[in-house]
N, C-alpha and C positions, 0 to 999 in steps of 0.2 A: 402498842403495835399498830400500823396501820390497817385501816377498815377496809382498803381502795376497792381491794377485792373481793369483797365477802357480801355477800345480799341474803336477805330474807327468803328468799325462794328458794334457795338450796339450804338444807341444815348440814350442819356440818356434823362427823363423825366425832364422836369423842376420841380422846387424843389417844388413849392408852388402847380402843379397838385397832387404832391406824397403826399404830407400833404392832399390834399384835398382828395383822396382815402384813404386814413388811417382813416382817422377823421367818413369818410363816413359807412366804416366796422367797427371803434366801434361802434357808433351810430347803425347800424343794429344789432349788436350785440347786446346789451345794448337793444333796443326793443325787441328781439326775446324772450331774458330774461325776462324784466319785463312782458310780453305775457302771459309766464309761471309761474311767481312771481302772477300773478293778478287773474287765473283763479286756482289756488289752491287755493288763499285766497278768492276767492267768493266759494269754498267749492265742488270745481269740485274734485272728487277721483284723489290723484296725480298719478294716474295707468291710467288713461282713460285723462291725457291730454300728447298732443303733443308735445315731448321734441326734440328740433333742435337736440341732436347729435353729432357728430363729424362735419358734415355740415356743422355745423353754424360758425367752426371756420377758423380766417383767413387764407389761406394758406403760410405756410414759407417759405422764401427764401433757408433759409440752411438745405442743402441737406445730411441726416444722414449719406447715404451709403458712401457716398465721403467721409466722416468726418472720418468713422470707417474703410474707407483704410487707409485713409493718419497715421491713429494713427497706424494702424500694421505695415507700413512702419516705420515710427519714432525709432530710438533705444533707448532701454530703457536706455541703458550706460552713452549717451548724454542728459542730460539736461543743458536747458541754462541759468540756475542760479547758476548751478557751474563755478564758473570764479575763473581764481587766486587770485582775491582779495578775495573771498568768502572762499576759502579755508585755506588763510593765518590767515584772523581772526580764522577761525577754531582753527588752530594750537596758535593761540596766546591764544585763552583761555581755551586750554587744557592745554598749558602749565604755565598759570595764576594760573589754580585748580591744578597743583602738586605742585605749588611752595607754594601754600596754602595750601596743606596737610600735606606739610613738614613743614612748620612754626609750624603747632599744633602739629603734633608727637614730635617736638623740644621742645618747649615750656610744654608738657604733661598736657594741660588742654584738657578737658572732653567736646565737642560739641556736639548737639544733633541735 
């Protein structure tokens, strides 16, 4: 697995704590919900019960503003799915479809 991310200065959590924290916040999750699932359907006005919110949601790791630098950084010119093999086939099947246009203009039958 790659290191790219991981440094000395932060230690990392053992894996089975992090599972046990995740597991922990859906689980409150999932209560704080049916809370609200429950007291609606015993006929409480869904206006007068208590809805968690944005609160109640886990907070995320990844970090938007960072994310919507690094894309203005990024040039649009460069992407990395254009590779010369990508390209080549490009060229191979445009040049597949004229040799195929010209077989019918040859031939003078009628394709739709």
């Amino acid at each position: 697995m790659s290191q790219r991310h991981r440094t000395d200065e932060v230690p990392l959590q053992p894996k089975q704590e992090v599972r046990a924290h995740a597991h922990s916040e859906r689980h409150r999750i999932h209560v704080e919900l049916q809370n609200v699932a429950q007291d609606v359907s015993a006929g409480i006005d869904p206006a007068d019960v208590h809805e968690p919110g944005s609160a109640w949601k886990p907070e995320h790791h990844h970090d938007a503003e960072k994310a919507k630098k690094k894309l203005a950084k990024r040039s649009r010119t460069k992407r990395h799915w254009k590779t010369k093999m990508w390209k080549r086939r490009t060229l191979l099947r445009q040049e597949r479809a004229r040799e195929l246009e010209r077989a019918r203009n040859r031939s003078g039958l009628e394709f739709s």
